[in-house]
Structures are given as structure tokens and as C-alpha cells.
C-alpha positions, -999 to 999 in steps of 0.1 A, spaced: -209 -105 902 -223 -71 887 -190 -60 877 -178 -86 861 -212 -84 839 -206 -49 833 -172 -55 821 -183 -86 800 -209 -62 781 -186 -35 781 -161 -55 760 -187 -67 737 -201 -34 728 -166 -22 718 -163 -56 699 -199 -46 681 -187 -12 674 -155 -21 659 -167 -46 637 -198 -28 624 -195 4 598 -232 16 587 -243 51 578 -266 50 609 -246 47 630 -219 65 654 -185 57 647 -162 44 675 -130 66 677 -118 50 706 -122 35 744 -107 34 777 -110 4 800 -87 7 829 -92 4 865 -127 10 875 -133 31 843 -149 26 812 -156 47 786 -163 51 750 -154 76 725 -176 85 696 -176 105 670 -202 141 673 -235 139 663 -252 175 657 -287 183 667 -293 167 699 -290 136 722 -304 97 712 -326 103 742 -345 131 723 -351 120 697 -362 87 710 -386 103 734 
């Protein structure tokens, strides 16, 4: 189903992020995947959001 998906992706973009160090991008400090929660952690990146300055 949809969550199992989401899970599945979930776990592979923590797997990415741990395994990958480059200049450009975010660092992972950390995750939480418990329950119906999922959530990662990143280091702060000043002046603005991805969005903007993708748009």
C-alpha cells in the first residue's frame, strides 16, 4: 500500500543522505522514524527555502 511506499522511500532517502557528503548539499543531523512519524533533521540553510529559489 501507500504507506509502505512512503516508508520504503523514507528509508532510502536517509540511506542517500548518510552516505553522500558534497558541498551542495544539506547535511543530515539526524531522523526520526517511529510510529506514524517521519521526519528528517538538517542542518540550517540561510537566505530562504529550496522552493524559492527553485521557482
Amino acid at each position: 500500500g501507500t504507506f509502505e511506499t512512503l516508508q520504503k522511500e523514507f528509508s532510502t532517502e536517509i540511506e542517500t543522505l548518510t552516505n553522500v557528503e558534497h558541498r551542495s548539499l544539506v547535511k543530515l543531523i539526524g531522523f526520526v522514524d517511529e510510529d506514524n512519524e517521519s521526519i528528517i533533521v538538517s542542518e540550517y540553510v540561510p537566505n530562504g527555502t529550496l522552493r524559492e529559489h527553485l521557482d
